[in-house]
C-alpha positions as a Markdown table, in Angstrom:
| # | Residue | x | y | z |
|---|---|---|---|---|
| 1 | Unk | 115.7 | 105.3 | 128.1 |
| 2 | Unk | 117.9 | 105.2 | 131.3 |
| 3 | Unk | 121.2 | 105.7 | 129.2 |
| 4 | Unk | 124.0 | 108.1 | 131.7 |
| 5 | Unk | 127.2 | 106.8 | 129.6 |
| 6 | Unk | 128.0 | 109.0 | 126.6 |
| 7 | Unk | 129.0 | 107.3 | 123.7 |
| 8 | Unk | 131.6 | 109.4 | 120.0 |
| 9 | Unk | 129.6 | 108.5 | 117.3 |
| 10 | Unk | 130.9 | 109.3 | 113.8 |
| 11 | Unk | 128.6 | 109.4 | 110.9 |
| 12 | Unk | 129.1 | 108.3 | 107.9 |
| 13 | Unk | 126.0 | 108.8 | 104.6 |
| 14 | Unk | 125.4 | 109.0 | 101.1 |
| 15 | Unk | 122.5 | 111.6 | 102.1 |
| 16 | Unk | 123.8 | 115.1 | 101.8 |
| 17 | Unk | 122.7 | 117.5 | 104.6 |
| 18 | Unk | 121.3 | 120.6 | 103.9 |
| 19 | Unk | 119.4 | 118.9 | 100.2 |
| 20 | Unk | 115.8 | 120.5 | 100.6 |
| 21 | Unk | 113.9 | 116.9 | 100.0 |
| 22 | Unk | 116.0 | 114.3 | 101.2 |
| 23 | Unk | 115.2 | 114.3 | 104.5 |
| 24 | Unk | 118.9 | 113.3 | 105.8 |
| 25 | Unk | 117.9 | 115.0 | 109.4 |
| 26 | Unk | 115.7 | 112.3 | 109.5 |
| 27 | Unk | 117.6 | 109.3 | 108.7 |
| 28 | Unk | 120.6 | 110.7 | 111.2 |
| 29 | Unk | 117.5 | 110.7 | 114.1 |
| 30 | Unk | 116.6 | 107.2 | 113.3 |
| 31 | Unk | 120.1 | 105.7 | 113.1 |
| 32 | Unk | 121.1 | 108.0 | 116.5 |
| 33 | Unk | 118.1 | 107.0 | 118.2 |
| 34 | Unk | 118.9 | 103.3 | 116.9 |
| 35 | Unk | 122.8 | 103.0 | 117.7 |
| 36 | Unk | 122.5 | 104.6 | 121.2 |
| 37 | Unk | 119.6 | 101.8 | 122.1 |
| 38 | Unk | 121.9 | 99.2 | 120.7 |
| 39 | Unk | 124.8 | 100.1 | 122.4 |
| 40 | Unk | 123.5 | 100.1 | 125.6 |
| 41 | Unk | 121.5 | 96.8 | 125.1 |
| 42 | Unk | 118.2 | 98.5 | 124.6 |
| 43 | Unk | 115.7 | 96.6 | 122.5 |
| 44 | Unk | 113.5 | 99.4 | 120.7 |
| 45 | Unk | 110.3 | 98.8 | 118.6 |
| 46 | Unk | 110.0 | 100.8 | 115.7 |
| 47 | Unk | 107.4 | 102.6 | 117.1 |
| 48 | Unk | 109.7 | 103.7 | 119.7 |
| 49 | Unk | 112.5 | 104.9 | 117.4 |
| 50 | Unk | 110.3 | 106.6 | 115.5 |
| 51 | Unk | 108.8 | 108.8 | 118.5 |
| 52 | Unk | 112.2 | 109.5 | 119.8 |
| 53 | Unk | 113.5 | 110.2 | 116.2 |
| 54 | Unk | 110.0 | 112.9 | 116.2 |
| 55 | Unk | 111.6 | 114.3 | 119.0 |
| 56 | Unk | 114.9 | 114.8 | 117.8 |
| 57 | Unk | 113.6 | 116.4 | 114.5 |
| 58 | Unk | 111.1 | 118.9 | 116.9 |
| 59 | Unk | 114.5 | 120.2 | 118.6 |
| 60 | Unk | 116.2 | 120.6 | 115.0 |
| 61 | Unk | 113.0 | 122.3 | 113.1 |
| 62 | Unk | 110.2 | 123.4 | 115.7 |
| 63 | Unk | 107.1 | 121.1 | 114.4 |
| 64 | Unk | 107.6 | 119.3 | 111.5 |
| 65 | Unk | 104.9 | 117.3 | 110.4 |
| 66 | Unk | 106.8 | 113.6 | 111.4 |
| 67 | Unk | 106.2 | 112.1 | 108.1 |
| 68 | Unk | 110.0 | 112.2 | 106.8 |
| 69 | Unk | 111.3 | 110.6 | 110.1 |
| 70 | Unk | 108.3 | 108.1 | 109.8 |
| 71 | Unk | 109.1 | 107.2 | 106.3 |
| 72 | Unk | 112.7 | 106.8 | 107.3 |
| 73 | Unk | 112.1 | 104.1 | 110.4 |
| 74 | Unk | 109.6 | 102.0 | 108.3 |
| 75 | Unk | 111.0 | 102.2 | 105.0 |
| 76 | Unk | 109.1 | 101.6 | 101.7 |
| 77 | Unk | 106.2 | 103.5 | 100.5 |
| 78 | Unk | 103.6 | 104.7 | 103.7 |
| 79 | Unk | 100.7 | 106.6 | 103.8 |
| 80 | Unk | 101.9 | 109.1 | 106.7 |
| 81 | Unk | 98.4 | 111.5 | 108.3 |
| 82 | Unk | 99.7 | 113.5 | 111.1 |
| 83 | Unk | 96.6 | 113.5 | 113.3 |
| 84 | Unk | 96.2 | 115.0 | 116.6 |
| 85 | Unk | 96.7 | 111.6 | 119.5 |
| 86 | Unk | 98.6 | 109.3 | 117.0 |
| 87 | Unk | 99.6 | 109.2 | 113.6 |
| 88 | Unk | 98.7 | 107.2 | 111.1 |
| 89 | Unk | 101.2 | 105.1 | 109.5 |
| 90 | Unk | 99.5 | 102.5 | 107.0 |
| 91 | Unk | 102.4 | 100.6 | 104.8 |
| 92 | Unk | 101.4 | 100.1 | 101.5 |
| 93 | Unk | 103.3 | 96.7 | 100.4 |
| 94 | Unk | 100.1 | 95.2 | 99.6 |
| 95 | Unk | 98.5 | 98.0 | 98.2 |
| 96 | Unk | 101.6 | 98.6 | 95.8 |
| 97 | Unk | 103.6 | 95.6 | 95.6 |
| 98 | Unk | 105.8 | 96.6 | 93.1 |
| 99 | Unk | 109.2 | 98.5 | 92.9 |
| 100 | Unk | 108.9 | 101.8 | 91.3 |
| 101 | Unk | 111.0 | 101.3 | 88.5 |
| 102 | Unk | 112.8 | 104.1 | 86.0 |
| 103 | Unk | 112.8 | 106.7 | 89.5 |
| 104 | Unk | 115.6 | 109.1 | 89.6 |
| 105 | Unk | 116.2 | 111.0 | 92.1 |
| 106 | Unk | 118.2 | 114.4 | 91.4 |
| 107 | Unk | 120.4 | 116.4 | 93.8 |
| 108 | Unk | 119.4 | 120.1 | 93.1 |
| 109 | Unk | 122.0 | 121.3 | 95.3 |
| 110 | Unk | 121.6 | 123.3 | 99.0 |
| 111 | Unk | 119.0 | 125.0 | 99.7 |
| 112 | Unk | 119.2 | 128.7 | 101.4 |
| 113 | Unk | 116.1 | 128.1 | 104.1 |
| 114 | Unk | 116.1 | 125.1 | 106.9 |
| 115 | Unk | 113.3 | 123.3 | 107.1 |
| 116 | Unk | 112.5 | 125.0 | 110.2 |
| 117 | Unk | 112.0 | 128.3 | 108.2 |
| 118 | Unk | 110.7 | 127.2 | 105.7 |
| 119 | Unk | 107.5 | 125.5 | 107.9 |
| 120 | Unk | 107.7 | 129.3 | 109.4 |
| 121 | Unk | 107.1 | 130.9 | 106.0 |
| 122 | Unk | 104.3 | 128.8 | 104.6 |
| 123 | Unk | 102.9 | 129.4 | 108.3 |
| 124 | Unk | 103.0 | 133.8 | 107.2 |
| 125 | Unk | 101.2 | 132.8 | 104.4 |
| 126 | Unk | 97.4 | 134.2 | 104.4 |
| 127 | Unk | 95.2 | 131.9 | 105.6 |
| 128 | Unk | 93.3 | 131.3 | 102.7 |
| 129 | Unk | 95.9 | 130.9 | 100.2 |
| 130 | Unk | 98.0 | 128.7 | 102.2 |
| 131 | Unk | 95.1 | 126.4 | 103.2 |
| 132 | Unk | 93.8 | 125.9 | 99.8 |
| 133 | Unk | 97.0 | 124.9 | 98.4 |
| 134 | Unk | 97.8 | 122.7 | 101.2 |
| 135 | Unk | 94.6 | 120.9 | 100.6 |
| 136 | Unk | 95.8 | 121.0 | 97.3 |
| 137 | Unk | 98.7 | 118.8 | 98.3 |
| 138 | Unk | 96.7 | 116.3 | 100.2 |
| 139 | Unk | 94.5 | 116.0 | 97.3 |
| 140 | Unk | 97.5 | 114.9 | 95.1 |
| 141 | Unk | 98.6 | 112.9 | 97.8 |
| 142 | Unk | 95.3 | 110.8 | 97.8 |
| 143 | Unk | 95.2 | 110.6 | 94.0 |
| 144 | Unk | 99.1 | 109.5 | 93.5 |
| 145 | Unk | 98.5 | 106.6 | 95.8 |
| 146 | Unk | 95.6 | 105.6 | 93.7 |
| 147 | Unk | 97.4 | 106.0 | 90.6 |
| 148 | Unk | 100.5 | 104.3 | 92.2 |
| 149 | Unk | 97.7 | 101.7 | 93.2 |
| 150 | Unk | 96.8 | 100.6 | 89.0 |
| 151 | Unk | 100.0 | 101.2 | 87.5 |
| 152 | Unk | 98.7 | 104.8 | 85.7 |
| 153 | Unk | 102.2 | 106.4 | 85.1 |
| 154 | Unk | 100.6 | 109.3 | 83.1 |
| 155 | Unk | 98.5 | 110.4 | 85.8 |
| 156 | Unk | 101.7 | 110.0 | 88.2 |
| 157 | Unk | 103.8 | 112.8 | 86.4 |
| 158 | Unk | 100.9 | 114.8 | 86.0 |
| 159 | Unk | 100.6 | 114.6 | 89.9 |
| 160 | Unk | 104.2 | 115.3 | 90.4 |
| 161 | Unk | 103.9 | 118.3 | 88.1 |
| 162 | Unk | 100.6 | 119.9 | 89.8 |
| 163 | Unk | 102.6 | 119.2 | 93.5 |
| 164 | Unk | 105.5 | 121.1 | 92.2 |
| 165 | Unk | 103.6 | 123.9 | 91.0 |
| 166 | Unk | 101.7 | 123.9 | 94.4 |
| 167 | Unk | 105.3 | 124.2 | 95.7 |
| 168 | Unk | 106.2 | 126.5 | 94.0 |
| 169 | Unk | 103.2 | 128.5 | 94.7 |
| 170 | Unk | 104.1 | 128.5 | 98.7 |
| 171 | Unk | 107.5 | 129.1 | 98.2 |
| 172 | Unk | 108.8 | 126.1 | 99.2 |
| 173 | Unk | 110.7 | 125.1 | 96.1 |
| 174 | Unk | 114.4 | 126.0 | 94.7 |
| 175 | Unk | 115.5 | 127.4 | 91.6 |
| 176 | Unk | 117.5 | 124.4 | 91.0 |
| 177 | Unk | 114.3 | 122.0 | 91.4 |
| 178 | Unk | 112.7 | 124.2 | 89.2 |
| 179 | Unk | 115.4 | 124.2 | 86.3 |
| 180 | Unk | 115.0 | 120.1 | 86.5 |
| 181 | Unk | 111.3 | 120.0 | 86.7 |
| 182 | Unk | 111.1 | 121.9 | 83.6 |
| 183 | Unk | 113.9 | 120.3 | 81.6 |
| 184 | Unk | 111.8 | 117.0 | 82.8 |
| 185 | Unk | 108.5 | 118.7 | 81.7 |
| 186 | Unk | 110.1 | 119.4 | 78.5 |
């Protein structure tokens, strides 16, 4: 951006660092990226943020996929594909226009991998098993948005059930998350 002044920022967020799922590296890139435009008069599209933010989140975790900073500079429910040129980012106001209501979302405490590692491990993971589960994954992805789409709650937990599981499966998951998702389950 031009910027040679340095500027003390102090942060201040709800977000607890170091929560597996909450994506708080994220949110810190956006609002960084955000303040240090503003405060040196830059005007920034969201676009713009959002690619700098990537940037930031590629020094903290190596190559992460760019959907958590994405989600975080546009806000609301997205459709997020990484895709080799340019991502696609497709907002889905219209598709779902209404506020997901009776969502809670639980704090299972720290986790003991960084994100960074944790894209490492499910990267050691045998080709095959890693890759079906991942198009696992996408598959749920593509099926919650439709059930999102009409309102069908039941099919919704299921989803969030089998992507859990799938979590699970690569190792991905905590044994806090999995205490709540089976007290939810039960």
């Amino acid at each position: 951006l031009g910027i040679r002044a340095g500027a003390k920022l102090t942060l201040s967020s709800d977000i607890p660092p170091h929560v597996g799922g909450m994506g708080s590296s994220a949110a810190f890139s956006i609002v960084l990226t955000k303040a240090i435009a503003d405060l040196n008069g830059k005007k920034l599209s969201l676009e713009r943020i959002n690619d700098i933010a990537f940037g930031i989140e590629r020094l903290q975790h190596g190559n992460p996929s760019g959907g958590d900073n994405t989600t975080c500079c546009y806000g609301g429910l997205i459709w997020f594909q990484r895709q080799t040129n340019s991502n696609s980012i497709v907002p889905l106001k219209k598709e779902i226009p209404y506020e997901l209501e009776n969502f809670v979302l639980v704090n299972a405490g720290k986790r003991k991998k960084s994100t960074g590692e944790l894209i490492q491990h499910i990267r050691s993971l045998g080709t095959g098993y890693r890759d079906s589960r991942i198009k696992r994954l996408g598959a749920c992805a593509q099926e919650m948005r439709n059930a999102l789409g009409i309102r069908d709650f039941k099919k919704v937990a299921e989803l969030m059930n089998d992507a859990q599981k799938t979590l699970f499966e690569l190792g991905v998951s905590t044994a806090g998350i999995d205490k709540i998702a089976e007290a939810v389950r039960s």
